[in-house]
N, CA, C and O atoms as CSV, one atom per row, in Angstrom:
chain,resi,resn,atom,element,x,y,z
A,1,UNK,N,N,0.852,-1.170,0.000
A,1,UNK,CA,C,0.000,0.000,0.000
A,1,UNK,C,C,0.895,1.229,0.000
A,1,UNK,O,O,1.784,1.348,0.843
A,2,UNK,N,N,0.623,2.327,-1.123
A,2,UNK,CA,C,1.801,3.231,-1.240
A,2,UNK,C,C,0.741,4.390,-0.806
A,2,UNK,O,O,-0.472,4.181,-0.802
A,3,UNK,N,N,1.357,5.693,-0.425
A,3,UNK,CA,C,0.864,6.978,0.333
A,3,UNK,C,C,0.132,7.057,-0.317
A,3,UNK,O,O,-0.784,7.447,0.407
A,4,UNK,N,N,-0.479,6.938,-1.838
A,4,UNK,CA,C,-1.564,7.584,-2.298
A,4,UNK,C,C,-3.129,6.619,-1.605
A,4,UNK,O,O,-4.275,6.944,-1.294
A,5,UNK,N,N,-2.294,5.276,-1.620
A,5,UNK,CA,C,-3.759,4.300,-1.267
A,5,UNK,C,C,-3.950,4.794,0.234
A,5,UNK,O,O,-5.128,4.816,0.589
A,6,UNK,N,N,-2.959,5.217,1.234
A,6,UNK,CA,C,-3.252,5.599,2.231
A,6,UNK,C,C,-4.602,6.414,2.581
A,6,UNK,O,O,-5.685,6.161,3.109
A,7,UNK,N,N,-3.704,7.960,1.780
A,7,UNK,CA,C,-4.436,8.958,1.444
A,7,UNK,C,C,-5.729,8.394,0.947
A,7,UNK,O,O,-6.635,8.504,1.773
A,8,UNK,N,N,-5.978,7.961,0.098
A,8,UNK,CA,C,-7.536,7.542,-0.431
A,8,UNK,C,C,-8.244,6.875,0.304
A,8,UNK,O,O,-9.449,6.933,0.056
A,9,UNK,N,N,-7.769,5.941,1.546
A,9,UNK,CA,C,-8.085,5.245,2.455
A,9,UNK,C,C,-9.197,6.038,2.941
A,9,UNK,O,O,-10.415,6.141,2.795
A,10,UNK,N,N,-7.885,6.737,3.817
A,10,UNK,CA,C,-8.079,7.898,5.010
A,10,UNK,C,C,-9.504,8.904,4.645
A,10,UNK,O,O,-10.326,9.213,5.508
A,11,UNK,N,N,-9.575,9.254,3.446
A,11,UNK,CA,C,-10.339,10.148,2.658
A,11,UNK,C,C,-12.108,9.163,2.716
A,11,UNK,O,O,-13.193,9.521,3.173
A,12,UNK,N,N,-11.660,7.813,2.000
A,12,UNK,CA,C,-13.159,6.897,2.108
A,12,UNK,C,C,-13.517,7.065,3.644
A,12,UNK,O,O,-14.519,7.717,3.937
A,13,UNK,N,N,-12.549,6.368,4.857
A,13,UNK,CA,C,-13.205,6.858,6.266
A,13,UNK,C,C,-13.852,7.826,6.549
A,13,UNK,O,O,-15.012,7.678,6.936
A,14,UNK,N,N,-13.250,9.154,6.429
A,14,UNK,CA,C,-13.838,10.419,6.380
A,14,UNK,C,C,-15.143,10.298,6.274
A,14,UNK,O,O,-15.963,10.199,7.187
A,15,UNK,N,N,-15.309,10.307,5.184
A,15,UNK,CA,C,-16.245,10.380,4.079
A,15,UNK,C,C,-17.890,9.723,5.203
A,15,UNK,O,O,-19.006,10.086,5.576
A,16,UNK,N,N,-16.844,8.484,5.288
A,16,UNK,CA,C,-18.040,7.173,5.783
A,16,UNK,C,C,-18.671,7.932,7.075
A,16,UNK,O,O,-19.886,7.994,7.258
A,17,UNK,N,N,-17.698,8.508,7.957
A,17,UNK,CA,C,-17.904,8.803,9.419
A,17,UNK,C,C,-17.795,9.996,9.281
A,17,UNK,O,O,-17.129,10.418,10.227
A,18,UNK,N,N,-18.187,11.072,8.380
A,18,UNK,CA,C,-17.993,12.308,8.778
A,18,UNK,C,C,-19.466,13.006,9.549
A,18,UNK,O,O,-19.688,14.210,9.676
A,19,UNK,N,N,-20.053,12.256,9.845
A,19,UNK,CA,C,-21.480,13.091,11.028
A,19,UNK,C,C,-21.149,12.627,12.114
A,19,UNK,O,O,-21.751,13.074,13.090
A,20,UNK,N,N,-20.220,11.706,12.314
A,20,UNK,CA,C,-19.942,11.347,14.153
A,20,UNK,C,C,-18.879,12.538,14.587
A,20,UNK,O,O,-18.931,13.169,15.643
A,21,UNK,N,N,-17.636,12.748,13.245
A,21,UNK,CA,C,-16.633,13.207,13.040
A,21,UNK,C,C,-17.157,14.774,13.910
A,21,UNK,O,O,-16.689,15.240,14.949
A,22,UNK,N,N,-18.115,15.237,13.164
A,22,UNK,CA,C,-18.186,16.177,13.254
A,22,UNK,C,C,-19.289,16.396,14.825
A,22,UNK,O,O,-19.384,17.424,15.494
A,23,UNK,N,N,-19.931,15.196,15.038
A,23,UNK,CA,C,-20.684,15.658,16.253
A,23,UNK,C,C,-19.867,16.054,17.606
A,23,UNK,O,O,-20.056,16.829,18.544
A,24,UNK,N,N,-18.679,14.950,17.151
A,24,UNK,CA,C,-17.278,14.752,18.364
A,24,UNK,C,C,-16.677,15.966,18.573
A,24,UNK,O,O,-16.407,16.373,19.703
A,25,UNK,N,N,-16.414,16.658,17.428
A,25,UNK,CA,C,-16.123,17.803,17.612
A,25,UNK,C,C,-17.214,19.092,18.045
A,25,UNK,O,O,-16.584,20.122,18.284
A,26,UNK,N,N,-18.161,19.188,18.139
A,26,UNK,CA,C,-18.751,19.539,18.410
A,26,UNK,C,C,-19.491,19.047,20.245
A,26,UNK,O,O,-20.572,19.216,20.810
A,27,UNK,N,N,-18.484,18.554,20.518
A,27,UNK,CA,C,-19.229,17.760,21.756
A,27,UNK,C,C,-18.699,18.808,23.003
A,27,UNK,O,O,-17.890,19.723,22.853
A,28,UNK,N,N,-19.342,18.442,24.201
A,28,UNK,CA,C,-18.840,18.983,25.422
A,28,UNK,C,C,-17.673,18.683,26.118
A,28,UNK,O,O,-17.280,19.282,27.118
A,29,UNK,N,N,-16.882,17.324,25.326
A,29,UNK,CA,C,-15.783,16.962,25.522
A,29,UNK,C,C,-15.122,17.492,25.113
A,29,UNK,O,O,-14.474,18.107,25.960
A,30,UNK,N,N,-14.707,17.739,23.757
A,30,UNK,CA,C,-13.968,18.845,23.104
A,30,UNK,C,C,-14.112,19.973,23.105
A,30,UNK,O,O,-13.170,20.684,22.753
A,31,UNK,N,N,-15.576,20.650,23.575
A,31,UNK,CA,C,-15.006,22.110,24.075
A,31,UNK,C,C,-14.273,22.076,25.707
A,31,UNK,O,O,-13.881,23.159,26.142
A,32,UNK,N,N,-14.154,21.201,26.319
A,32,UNK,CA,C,-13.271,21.307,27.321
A,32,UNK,C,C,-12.147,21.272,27.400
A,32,UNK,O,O,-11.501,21.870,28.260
A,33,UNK,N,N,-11.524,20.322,26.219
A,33,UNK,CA,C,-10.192,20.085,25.914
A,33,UNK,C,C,-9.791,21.246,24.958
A,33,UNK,O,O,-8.653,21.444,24.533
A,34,UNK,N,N,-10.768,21.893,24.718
A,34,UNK,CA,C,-10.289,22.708,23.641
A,34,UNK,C,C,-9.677,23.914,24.542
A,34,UNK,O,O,-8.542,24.389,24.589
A,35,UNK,N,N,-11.146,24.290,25.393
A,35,UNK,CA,C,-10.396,25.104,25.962
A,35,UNK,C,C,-9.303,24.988,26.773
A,35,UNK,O,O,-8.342,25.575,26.276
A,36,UNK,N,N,-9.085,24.518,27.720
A,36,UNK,CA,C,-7.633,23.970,27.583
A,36,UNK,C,C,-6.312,23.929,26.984
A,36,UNK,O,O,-5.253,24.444,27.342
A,37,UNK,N,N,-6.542,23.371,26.223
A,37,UNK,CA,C,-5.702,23.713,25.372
A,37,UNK,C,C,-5.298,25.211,24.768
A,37,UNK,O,O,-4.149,25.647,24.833
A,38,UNK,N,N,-6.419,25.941,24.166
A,38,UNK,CA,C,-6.365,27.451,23.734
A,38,UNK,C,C,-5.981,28.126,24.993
A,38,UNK,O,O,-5.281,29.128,24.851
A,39,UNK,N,N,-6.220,27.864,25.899
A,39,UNK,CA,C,-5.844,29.182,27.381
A,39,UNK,C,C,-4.675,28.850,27.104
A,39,UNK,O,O,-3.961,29.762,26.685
A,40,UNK,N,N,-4.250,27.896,27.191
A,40,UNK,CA,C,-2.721,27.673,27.468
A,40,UNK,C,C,-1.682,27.723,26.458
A,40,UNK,O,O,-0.529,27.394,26.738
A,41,UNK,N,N,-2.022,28.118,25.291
A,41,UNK,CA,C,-1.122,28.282,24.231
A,41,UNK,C,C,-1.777,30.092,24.489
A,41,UNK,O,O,-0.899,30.939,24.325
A,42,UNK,N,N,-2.353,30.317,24.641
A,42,UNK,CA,C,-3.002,31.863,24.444
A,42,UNK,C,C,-1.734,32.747,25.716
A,42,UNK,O,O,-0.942,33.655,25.466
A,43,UNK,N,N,-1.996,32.005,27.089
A,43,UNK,CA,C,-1.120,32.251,28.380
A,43,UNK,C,C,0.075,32.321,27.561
A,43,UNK,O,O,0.261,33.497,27.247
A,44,UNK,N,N,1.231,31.320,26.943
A,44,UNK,CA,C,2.022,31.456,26.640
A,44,UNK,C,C,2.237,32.210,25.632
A,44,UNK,O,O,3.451,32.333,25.474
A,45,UNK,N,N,1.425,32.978,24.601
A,45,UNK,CA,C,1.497,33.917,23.516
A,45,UNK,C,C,1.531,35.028,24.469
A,45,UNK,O,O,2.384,35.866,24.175
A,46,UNK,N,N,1.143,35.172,25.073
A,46,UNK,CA,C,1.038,36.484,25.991
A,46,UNK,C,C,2.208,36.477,26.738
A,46,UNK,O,O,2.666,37.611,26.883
A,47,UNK,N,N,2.922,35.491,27.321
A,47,UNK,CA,C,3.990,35.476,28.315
A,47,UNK,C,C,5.356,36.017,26.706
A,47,UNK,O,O,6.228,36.883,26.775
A,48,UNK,N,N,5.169,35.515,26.027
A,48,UNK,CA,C,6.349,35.870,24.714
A,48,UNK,C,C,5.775,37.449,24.251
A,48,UNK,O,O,6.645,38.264,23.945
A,49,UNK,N,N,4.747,37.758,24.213
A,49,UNK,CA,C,4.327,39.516,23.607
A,49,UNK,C,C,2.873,39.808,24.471
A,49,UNK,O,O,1.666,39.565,24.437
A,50,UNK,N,N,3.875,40.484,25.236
A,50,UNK,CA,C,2.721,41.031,25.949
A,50,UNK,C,C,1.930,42.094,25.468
A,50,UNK,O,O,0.763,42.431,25.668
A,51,UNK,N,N,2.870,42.544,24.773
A,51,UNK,CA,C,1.804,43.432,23.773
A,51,UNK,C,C,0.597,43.508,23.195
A,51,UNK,O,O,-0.232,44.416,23.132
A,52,UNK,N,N,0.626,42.478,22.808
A,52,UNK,CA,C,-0.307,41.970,21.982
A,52,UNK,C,C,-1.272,40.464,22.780
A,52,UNK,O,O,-1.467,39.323,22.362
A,53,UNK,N,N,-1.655,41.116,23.962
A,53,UNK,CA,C,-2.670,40.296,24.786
A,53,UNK,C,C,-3.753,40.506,24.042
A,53,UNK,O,O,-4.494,39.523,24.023
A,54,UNK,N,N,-4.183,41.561,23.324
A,54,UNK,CA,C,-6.032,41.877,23.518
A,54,UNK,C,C,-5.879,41.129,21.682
A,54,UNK,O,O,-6.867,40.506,21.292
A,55,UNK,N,N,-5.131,41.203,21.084
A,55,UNK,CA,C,-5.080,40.483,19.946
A,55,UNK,C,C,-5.081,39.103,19.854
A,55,UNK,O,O,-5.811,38.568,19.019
A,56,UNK,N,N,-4.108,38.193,20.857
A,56,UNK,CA,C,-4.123,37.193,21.526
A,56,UNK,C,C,-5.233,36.815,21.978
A,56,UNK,O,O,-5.467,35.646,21.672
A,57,UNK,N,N,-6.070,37.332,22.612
A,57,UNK,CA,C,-7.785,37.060,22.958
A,57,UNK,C,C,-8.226,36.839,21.961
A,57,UNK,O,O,-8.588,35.671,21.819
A,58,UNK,N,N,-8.417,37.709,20.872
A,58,UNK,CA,C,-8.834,37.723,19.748
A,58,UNK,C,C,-9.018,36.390,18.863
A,58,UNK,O,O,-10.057,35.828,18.515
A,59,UNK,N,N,-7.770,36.092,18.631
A,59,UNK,CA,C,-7.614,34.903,18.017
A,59,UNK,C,C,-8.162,33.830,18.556
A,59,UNK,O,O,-9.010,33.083,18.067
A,60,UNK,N,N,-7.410,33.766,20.040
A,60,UNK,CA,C,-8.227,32.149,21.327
A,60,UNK,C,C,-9.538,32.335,20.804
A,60,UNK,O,O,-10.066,31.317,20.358
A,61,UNK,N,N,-10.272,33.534,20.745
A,61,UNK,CA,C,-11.764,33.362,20.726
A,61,UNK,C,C,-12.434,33.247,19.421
A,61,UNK,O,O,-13.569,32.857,19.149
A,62,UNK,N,N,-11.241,33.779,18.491
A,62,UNK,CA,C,-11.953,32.868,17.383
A,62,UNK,C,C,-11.524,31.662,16.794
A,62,UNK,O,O,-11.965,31.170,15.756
A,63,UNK,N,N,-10.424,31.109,17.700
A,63,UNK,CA,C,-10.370,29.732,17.617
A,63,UNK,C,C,-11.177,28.718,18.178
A,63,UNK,O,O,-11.497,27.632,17.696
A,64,UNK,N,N,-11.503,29.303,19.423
A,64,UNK,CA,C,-12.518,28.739,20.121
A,64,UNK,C,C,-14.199,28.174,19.204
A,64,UNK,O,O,-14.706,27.053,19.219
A,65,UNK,N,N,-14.671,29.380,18.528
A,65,UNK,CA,C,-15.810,28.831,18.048
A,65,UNK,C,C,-15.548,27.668,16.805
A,65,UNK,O,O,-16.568,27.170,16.330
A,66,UNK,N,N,-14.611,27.348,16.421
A,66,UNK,CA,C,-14.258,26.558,15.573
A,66,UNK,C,C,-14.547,24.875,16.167
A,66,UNK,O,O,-14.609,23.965,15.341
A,67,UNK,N,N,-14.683,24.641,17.416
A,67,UNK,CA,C,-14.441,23.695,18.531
A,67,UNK,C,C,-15.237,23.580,19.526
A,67,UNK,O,O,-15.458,24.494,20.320
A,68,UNK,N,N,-15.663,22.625,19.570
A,68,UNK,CA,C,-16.430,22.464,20.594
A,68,UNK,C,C,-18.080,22.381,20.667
A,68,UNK,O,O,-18.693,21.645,19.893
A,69,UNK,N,N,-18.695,23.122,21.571
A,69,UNK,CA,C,-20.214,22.857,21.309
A,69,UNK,C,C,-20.467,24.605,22.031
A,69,UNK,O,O,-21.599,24.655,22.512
A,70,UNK,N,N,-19.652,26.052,22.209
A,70,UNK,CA,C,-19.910,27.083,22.814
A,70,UNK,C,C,-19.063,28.070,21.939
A,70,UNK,O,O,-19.038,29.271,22.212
């Protein structure tokens, strides 16, 4: 099996499971981990430019709606 059959694999799964795919992400599990995750890369963008905290919000929060179920 060479990278393309992979790739095409990977792509049929998708395909097959993409309404669970997408409920999962959309779940209350993953907006917890999400957030999580975003504070804490957001904390550390801010600890490197503090300058640029309220821009830094910015982004977490529109990364945030991308994720999760809020």
């Amino acid at each position: 099996m060479g990278i393309e059959d992979a790739v095409n694999k990977g792509k049929d799964l998708y395909e097959q499971n993409k309404d669970k795919i997408a409920e999962a992400v959309k779940s209350e599990q993953a907006e917890d981990i999400s957030d999580k995750v975003l504070d804490g890369v957001a904390d550390f963008a801010k600890k490197i430019a503090p300058g640029a905290a309220d821009k830094i919000d910015e982004i977490r929060d529109e990364a945030d709606k991308a994720v999760g179920n809020q």
